[in-house]
C-alpha positions as CSV (number, residue, x, y, z in Angstrom):
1,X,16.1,-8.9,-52.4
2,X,15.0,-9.5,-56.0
3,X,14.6,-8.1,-59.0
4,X,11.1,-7.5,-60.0
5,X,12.0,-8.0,-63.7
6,X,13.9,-11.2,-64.0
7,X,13.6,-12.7,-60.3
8,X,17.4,-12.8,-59.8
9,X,19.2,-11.9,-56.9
10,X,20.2,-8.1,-56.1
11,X,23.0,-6.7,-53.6
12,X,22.1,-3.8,-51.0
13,X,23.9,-1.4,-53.0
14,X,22.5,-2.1,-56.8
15,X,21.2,0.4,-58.8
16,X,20.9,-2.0,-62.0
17,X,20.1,-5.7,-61.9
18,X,23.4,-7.8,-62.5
19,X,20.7,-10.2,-64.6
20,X,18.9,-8.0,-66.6
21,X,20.2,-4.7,-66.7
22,X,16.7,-3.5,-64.8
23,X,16.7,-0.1,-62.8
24,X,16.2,-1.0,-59.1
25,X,16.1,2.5,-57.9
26,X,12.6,2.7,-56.7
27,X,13.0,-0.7,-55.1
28,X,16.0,0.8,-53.4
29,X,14.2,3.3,-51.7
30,X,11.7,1.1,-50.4
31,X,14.6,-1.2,-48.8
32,X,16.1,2.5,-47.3
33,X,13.1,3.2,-46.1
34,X,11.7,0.0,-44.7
35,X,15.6,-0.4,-42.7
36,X,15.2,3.0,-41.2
37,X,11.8,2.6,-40.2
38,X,12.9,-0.8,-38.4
39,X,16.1,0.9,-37.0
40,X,13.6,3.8,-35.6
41,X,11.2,1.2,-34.4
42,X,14.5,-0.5,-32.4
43,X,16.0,2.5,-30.9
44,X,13.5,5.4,-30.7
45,X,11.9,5.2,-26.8
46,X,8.4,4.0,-26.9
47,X,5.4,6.6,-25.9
48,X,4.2,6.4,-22.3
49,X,0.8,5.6,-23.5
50,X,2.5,2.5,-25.1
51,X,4.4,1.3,-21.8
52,X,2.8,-1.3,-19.9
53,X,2.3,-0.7,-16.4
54,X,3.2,-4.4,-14.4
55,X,-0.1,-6.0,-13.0
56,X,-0.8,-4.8,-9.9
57,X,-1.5,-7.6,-7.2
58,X,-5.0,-7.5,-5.8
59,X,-5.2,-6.5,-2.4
60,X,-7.0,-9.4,-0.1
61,X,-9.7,-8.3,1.1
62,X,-9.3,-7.2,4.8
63,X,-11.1,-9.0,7.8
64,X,-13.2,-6.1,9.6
65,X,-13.6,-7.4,13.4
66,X,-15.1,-4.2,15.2
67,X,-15.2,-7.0,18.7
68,X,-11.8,-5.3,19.6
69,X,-13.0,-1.6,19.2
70,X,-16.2,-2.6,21.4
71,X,-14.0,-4.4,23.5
72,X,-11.9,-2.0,24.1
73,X,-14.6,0.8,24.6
74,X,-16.6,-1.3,27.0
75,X,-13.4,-2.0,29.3
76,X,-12.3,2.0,28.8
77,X,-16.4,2.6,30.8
78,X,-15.6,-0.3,33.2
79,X,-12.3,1.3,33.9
80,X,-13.8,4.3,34.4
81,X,-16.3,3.2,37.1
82,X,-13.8,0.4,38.6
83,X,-11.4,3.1,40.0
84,X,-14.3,3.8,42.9
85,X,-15.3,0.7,43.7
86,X,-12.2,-1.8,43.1
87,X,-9.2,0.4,42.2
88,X,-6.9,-3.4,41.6
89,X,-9.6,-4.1,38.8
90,X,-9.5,-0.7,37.4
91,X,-5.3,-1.6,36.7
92,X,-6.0,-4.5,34.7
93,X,-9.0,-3.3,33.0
94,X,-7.4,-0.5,31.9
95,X,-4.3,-1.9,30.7
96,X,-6.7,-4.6,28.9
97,X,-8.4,-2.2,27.3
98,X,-5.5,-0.3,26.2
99,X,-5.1,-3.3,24.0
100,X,-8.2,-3.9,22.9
101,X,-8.6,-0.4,21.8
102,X,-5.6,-0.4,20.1
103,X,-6.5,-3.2,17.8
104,X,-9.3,-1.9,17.1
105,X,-7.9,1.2,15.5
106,X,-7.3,-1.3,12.3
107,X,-11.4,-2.0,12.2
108,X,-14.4,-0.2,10.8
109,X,-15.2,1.2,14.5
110,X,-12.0,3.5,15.2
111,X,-13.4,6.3,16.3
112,X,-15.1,3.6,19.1
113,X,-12.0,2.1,19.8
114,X,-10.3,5.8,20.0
115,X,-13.1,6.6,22.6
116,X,-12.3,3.5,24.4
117,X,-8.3,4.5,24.3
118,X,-9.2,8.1,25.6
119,X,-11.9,6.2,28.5
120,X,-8.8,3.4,29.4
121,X,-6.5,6.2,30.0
122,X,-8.2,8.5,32.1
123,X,-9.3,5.3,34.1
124,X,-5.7,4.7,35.0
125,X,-4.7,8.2,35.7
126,X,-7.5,8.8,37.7
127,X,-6.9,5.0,39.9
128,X,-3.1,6.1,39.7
129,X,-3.9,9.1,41.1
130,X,-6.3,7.6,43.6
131,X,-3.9,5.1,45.0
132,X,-1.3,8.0,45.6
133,X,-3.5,9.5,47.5
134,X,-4.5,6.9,49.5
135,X,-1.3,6.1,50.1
136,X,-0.3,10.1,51.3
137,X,-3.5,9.9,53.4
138,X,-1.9,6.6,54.9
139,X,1.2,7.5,55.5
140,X,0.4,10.9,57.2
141,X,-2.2,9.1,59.3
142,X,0.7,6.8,60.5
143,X,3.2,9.4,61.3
């Protein structure tokens, strides 16, 4: 720091330059003031309006391919039907479409693809069931 009368050099604690004999006391409060103001600055907490949030990373765009959902719903209607006329194809159509449908939960068309879970499901009960039956019906017959 200097003194504003002379130019020479001052201490922190001066009241009167060593030089000149010159009153620092107002400069002396400006110095106070300016080192608590900087000490504030370094150890009061910034506002949360202040703190920066980290970049958030853009989310990449997400492929919509509905072909499983229809997939899935067509093979859930062929299961459906298949059970009465070819029971073996109903298995692997439902099972199939089991997995088609449930890819197709992640698409655009998942309330198509839910339709087609619900469709695959019933389809292998219902050839499940069937094939018991048969099988009872055989078995009895045989006996």
């Amino acid at each position: 720091m200097k003194c504003e009368s002379c130019g020479g050099n001052l201490q922190p604690g001066d009241e009167f330059c060593q030089s000149c004999g010159a009153k620092v006391e107002a400069k002396k409060e400006t110095v106070e003031t300016v080192a608590q103001a900087t000490e504030t600055a370094y150890t009061a907490e910034a506002p949360t309006s202040q703190i920066m949030e980290p970049a958030k990373k853009a989310a990449a765009p997400v492929e919509d391919k509905p072909g499983f959902a229809i997939a899935g719903l067509v093979l859930g209607i062929i299961t459906l039907v298949a059970w009465l006329l070819m029971p073996l194809i109903g298995y692997i159509t439902g099972i199939v479409g089991i997995i088609m449908s449930v890819k197709g939960m992640k698409s655009s068309r998942k309330n198509m693809a839910i339709a087609g879970l619900v469709m695959c499901i019933v389809g292998l009960v219902i050839t499940v069931g069937w094939h018991c039956a048969a099988t009872c019906i055989i078995m009895s017959a045989m006996s």
